[in-house]
KEDRENBA-832880 format. One record per atom (N, C-alpha, C, O, CB): x, y, z. Coordinates in steps of 0.02 Angstrom, whole numbers, plus 50000, padded with zeros to 5 digits. Glycine has a CB too. Example, Ala and Ser with C-alpha at 12.3 -4.5 7.8 and 13.67 -1.06 7.14 Angstrom:
BEGIN
506604971650390 506154977550390 506604983550390 507124983450423 505654977650452 506424988850354 506844994750357 506455000250394 506705005750402 507044997050286 
***
This chain:
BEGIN
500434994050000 500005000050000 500445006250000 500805007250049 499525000050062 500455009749958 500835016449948 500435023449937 499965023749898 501265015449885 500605027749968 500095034049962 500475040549936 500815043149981 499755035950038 500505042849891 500825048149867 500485054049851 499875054449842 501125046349819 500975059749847 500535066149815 501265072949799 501815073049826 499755069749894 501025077249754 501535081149754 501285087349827 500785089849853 501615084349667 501905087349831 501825095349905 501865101149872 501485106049874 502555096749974 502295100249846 502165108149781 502695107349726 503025102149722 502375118049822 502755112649681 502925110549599 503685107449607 503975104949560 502925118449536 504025108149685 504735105349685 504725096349708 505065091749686 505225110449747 504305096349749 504465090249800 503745085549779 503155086949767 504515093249901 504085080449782 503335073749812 503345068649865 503945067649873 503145067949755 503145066349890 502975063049959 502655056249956 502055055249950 502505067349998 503175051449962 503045046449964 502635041350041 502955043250090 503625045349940 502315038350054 501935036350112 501925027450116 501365025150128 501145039950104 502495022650107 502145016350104 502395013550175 502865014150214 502345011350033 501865010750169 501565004050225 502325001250255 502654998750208 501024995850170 502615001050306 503384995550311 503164989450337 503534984450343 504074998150368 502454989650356 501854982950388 501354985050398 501134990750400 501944979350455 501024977750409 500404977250402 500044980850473 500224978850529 500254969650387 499644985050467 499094988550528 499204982350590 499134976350581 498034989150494 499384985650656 499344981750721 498684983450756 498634989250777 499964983250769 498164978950765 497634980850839 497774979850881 498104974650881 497074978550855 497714982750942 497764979451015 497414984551059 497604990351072 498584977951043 496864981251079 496494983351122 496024989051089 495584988551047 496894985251177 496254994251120 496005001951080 496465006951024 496345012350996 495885007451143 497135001451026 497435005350989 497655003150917 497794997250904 497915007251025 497685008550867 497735005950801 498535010450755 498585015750724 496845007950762 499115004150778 499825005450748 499735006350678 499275003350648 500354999450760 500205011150641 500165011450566 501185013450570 501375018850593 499405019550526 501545009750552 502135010550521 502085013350444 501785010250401 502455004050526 502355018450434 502425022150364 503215023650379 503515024850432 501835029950348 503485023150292 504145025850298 503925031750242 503665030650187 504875020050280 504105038150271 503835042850242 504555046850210 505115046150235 503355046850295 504445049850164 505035050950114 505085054050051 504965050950000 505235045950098 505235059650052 505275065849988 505665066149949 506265065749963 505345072050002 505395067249877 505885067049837 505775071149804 505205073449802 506035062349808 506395074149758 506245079549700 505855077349636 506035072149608 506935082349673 505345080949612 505105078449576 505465077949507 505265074049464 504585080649582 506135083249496 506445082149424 506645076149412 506425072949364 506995086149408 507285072649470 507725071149491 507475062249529 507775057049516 507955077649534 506965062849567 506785056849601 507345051949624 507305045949612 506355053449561 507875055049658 508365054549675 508535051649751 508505055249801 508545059849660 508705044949755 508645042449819 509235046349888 509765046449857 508795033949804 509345048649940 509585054549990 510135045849991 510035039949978 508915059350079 510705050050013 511355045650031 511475044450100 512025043750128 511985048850008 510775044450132 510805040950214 510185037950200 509825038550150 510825046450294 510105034650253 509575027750274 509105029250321 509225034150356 509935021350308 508595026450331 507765028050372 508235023750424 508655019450407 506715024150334 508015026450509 508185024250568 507615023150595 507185027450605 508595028050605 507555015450611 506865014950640 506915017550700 507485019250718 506555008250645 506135018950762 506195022750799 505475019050837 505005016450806 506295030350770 505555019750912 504765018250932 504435023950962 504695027651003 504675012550985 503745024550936 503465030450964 503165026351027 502955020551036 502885034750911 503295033751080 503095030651147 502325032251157 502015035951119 503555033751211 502135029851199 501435029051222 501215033951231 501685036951256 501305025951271 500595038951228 500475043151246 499675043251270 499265045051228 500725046751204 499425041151344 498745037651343 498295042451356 497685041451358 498645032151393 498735050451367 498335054251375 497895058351298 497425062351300 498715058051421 498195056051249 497815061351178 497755052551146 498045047151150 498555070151113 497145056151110 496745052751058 497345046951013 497405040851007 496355059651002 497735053250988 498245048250924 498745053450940 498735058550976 497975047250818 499285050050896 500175052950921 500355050850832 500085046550798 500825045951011 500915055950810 501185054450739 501885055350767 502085059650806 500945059650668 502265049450735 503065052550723 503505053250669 503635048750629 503465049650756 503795059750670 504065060750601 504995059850604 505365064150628 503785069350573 505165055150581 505925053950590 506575058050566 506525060250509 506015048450562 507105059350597 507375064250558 507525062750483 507575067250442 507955066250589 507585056250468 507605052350406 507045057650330 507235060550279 507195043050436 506465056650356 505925061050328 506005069150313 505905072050260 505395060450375 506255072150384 506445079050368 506865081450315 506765085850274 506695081350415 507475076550327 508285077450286 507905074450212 508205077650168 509175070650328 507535071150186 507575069950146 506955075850106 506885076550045 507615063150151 506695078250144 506655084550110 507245088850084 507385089850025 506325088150151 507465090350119 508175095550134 508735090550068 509115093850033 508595094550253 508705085350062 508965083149996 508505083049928 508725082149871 509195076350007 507865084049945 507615084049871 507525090949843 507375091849784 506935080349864 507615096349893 507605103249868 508435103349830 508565104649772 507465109549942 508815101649877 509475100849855 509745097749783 510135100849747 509705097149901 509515092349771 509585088149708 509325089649671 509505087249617 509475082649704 508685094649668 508385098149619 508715105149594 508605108249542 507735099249643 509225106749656 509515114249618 509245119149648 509405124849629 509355115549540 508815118549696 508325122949729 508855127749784 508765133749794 507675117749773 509275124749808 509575128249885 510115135849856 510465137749902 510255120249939 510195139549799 510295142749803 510005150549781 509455151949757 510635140249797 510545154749798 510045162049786 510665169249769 511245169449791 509465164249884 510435173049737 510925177949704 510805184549760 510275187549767 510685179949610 511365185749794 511235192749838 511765197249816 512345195949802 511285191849926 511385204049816 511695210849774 511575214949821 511255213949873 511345213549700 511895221149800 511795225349861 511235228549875 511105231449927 512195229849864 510825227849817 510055231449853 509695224549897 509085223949898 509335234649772 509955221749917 509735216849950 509805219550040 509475218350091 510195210049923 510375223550026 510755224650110 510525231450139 510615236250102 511715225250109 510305232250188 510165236150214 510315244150217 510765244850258 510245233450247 510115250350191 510385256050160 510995257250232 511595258050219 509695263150141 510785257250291 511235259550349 511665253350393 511745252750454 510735263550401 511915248950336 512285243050331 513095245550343 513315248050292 512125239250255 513505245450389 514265249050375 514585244450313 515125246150288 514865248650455 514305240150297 514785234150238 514175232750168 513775228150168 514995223550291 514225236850127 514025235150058 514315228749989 514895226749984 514135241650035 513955227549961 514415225149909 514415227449875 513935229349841 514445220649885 515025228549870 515335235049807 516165233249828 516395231849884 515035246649829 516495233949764 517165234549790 517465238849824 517985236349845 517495234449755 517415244449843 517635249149883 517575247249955 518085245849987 517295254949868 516845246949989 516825242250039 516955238850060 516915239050121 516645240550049 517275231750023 517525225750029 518445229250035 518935226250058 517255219949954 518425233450018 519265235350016 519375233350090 519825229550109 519515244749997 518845236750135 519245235550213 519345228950233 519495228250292 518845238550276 519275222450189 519375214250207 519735213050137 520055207850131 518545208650222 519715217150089 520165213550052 520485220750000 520225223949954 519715206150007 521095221150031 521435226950025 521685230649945 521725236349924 522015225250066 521845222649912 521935224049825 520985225449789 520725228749744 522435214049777 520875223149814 520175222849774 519815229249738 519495228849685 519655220349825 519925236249779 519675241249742 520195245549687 520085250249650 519385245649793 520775241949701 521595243549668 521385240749595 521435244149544 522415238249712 521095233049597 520945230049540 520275232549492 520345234949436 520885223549562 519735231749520 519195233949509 518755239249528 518165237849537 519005230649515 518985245849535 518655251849562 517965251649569 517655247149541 518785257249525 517745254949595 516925259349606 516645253749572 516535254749512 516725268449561 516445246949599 515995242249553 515495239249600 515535238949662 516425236149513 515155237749571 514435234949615 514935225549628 515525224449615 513315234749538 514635222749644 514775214349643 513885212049660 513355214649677 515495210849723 514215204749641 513765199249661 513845196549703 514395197249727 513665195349630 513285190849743 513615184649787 513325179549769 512805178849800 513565184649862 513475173249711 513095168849742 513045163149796 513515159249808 512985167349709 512615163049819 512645159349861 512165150649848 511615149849822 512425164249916 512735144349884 512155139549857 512385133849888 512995133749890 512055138449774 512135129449910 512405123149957 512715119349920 512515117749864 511915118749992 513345117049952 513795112949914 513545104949961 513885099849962 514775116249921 513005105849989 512665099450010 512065098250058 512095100750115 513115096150037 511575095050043 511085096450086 511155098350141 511695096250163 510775092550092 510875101450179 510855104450232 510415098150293 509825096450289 510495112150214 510885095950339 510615090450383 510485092650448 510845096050485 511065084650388 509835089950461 509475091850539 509595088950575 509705083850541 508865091950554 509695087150634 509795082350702 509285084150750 509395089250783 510535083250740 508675080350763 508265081950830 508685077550880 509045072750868 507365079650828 508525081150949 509005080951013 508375081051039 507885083051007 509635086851037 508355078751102 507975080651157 507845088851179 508205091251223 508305077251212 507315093151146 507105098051158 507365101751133 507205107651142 507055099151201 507945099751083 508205106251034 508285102250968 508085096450962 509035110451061 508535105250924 508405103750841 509105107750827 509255113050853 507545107650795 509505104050781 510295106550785 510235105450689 509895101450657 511065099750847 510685110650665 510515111050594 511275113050578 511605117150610 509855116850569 511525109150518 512035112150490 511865109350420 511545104350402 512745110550523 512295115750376 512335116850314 513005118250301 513375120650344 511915121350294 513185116850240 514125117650187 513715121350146 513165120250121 514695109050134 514135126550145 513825131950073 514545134550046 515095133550071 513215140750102 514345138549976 514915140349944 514715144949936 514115144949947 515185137549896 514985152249912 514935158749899 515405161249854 515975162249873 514955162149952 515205162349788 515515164549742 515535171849729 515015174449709 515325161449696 516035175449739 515885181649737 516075186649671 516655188749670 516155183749795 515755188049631 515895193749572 515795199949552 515215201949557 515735192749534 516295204749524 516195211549502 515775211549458 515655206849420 516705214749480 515565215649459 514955219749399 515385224249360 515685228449394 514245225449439 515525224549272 515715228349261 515415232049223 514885229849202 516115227249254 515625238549201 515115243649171 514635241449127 514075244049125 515415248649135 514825235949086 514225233649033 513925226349071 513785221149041 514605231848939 513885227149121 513495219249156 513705215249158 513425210749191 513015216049138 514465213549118 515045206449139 514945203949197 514555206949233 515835207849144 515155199949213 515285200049299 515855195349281 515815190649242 514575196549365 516475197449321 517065194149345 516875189349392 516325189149419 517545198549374 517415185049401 517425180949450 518075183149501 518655183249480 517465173749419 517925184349552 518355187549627 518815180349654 519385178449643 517615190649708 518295177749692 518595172849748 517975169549764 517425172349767 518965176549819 518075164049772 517375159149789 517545158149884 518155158449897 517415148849728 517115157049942 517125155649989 516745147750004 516225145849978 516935161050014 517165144250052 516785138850092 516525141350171 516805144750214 517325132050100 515915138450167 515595142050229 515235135050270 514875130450252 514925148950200 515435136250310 514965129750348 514615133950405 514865139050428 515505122150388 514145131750420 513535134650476 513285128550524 513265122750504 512755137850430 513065130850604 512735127450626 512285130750644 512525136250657 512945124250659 511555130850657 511245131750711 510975126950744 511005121050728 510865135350704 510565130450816 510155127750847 509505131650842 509515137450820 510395126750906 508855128150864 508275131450882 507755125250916 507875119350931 507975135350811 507145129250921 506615124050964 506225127150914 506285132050878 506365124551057 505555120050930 505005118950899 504315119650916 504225113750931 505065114450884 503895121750923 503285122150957 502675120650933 502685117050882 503225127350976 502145122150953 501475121050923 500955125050972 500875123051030 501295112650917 500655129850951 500225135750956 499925138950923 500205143350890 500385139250973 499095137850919 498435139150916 498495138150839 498395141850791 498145146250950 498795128050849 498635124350769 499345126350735 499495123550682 497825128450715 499665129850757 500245130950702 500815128450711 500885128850772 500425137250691 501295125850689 501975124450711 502485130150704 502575132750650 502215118650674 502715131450745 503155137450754 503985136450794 504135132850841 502665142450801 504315139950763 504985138150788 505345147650801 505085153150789 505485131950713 506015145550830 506495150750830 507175147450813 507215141250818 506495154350899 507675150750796 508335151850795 508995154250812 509215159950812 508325152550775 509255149250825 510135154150859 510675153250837 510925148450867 510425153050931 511225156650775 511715153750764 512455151350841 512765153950887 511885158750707 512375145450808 512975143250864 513745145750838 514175148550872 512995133950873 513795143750765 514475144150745 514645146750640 514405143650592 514755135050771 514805148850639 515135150350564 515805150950530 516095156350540 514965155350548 515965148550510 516795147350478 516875146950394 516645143150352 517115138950508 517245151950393 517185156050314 518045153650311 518425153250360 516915167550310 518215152250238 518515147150216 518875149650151 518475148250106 518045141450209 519405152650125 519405155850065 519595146650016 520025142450029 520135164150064 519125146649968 519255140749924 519625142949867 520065138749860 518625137249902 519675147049824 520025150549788 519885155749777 519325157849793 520125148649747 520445160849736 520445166049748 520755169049679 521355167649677 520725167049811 520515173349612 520685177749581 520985183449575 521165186049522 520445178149572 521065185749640 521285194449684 521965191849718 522405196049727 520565198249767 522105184649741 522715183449765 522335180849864 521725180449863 523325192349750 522555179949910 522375179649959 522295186549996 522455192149978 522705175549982 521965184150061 521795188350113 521645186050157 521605179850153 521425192050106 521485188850218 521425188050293 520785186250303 520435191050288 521595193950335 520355180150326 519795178850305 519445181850416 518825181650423 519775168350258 519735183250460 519465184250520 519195190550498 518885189350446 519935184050583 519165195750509 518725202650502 518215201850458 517725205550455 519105208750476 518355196050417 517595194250350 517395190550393 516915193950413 517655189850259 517395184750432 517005181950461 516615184150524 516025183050540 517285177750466 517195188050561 516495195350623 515975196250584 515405194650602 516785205950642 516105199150525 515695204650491 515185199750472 514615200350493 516055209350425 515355195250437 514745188950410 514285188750482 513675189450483 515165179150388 514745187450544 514245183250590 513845188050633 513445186250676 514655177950641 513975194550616 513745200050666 513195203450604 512805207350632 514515206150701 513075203150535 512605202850492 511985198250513 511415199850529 512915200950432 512355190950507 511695185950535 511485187750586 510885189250585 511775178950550 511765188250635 511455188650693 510785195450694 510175195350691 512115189750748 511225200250698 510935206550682 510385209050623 510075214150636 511455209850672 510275205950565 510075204750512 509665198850488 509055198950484 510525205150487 510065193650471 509745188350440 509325182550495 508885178550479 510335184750396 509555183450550 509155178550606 508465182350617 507935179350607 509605177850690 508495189550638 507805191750659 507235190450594 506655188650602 507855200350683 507505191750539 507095189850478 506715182950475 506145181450460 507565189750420 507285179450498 507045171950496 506835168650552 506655162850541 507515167950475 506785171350631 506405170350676 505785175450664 505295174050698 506785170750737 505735179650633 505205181850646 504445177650579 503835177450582 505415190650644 504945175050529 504755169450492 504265163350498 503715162050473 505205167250485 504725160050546 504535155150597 504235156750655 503825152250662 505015152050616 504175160950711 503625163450729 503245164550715 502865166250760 503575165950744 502935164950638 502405165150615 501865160250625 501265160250640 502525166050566 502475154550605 502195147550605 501995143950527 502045147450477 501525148050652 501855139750523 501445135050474 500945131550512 501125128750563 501885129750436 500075130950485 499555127750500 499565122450494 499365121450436 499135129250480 499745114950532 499715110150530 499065109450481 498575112950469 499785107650592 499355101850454 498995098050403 498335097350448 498375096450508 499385090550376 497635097750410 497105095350421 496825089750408 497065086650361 496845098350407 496275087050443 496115078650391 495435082450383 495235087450414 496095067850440 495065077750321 494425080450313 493725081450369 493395086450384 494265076550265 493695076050386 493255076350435 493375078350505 492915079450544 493045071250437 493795078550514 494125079250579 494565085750593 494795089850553 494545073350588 494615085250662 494835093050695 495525090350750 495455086050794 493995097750753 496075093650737 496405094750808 496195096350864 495815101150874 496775098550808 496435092350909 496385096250989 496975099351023 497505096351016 496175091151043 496975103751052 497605104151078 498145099751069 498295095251109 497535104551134 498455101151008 499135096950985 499705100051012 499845106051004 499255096550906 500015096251043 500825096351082 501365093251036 501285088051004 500855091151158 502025097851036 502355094251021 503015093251052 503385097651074 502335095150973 503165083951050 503895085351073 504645082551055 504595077451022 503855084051132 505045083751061 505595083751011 505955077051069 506045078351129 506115093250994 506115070751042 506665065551057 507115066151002 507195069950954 506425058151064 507485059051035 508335058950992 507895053150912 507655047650899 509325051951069 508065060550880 508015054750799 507275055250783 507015050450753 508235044350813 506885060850800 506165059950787 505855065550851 506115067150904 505905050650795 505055068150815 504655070450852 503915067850858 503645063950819 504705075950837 503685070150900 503055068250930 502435071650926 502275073050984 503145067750988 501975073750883 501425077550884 500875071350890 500685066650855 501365082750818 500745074850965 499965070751020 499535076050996 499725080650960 499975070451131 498885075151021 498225078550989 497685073051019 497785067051017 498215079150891 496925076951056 496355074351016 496315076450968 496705079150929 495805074851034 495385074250968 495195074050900 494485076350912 494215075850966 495295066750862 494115079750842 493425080950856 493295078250795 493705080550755 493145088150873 492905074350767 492195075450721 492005083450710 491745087350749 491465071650763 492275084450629 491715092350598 491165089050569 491185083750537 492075098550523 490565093250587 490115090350555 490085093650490 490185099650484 489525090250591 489945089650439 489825091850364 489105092850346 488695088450362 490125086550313 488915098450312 488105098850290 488005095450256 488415094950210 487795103850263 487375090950255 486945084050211 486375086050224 486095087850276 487005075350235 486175085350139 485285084750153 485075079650141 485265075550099 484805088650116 484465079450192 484255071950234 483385074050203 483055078750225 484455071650355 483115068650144 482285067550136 482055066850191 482365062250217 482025061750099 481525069550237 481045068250263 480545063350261 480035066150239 480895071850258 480395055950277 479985053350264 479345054250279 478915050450257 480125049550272 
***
């Protein structure tokens, strides 16, 4: 028995059976190995499903668990599709930013650079040099990503040079929640390490680029993206049925969303005999 569907025009979602339905007593087991793939690509992720037991929970109706296996293999089918990167320019950065991209700016981390290429705008791209893998922990959620950053001049007629490419590795941490139906999270970078991989301009001193990177995120790119995730996403609905106060909670290798349940009633018209 297999249940599929696309999630949207990148990803699809695979659902089969790993056994047959368990009864016992009042309760009704369903093992699914659940598992995303790109839809170009349908590309199997280069780690393995970890089985896991969901624990008892006698106080809510039903309990789901989603393995980190499931998450990451999202996070590889965006990946294998080409999806994880993005082009940042300087109208991207904040007007009262002390660090623009432009070569002049960049002079104060990389000293030949406005010697070579004067008064020029640049590019960044940015793009994972590998899926980005999640780890649930007991009450926290630990995330690291390998990215690369290619950085280029703009020249008067729209060329763009190639500068120096960067290796960047990231970790964070954050927690997970669930409030009034939504799943909601926050964020904290733990660590960042900027990496010169090659270089067109010759070398440079990569510490004062990496303050500056990590005091941007912090200051910049985290509040954007906690305030993101504080938003939340509306857990999935079933048709007939309603959440109850759904909890969620984070173990090693998997989470836990408990819930009752209500019956919606649906309008039917009923003949009168």
């Amino acid at each position: 028995f297999l249940v599929s569907y696309d999630v949207n025009e990148v990803l699809t979602v695979e659902l089969p059976l790993t056994s047959p339905p368990v009864i016992s007593g009042d309760d009704v087991n369903l093992g699914l190995k659940g598992e995303f793939y790109s839809i170009e690509t349908h590309q199997e992720p280069p780690f393995v499903a970890q089985p896991f037991v969901l624990p008892k929970e006698p106080n809510y109706m039903m309990s789901v668990g989603l393995s980190e296996f499931m998450l990451n293999s999202a996070s590889f089918g965006y990946f294998s599709a080409g999806n994880l990167q993005v082009l940042v320019n300087d109208s991207m950065i904040p007007p009262k930013s002390p660090v623009h991209l432009n070569t002049t700016s960049m002079g104060m981390f990389i000293p030949q650079l406005p010697k070579l290429y004067p008064d020029m705008l640049m590019n960044l791209q940015v793009y994972a040099t590998e899926a980005p893998m999640l780890s649930l922990q007991m009450d926290v959620v630990d995330v690291g990503a390998q990215l690369g950053a290619k950085a280029f001049a703009i020249e008067p007629n729209g060329t763009q040079v190639p500068l120096f490419t960067l290796s960047v590795e990231t970790r964070l941490s954050g927690k997970m929640w669930i409030v009034d139906e939504k799943l909601k999270a926050n964020a904290m970078l733990d660590n960042i390490t900027l990496t010169l991989a090659s270089s067109e301009v010759g070398t440079f001193k990569m510490d004062a680029l990496e303050n500056v990177v990590k005091m941007g995120i912090n200051l910049m790119g985290l509040p954007k993206l906690n305030a993101l995730l504080g938003d939340g996403i509306f857990l999935p609905q079933m048709k007939q049925a309603q959440l109850v106060n759904p909890v969620l909670k984070l173990e090693k290798g998997f989470l836990v969303v408990s819930s009752d349940t209500k019956i919606v009633q649906t309008n039917r018209n009923f003949n009168t005999l």
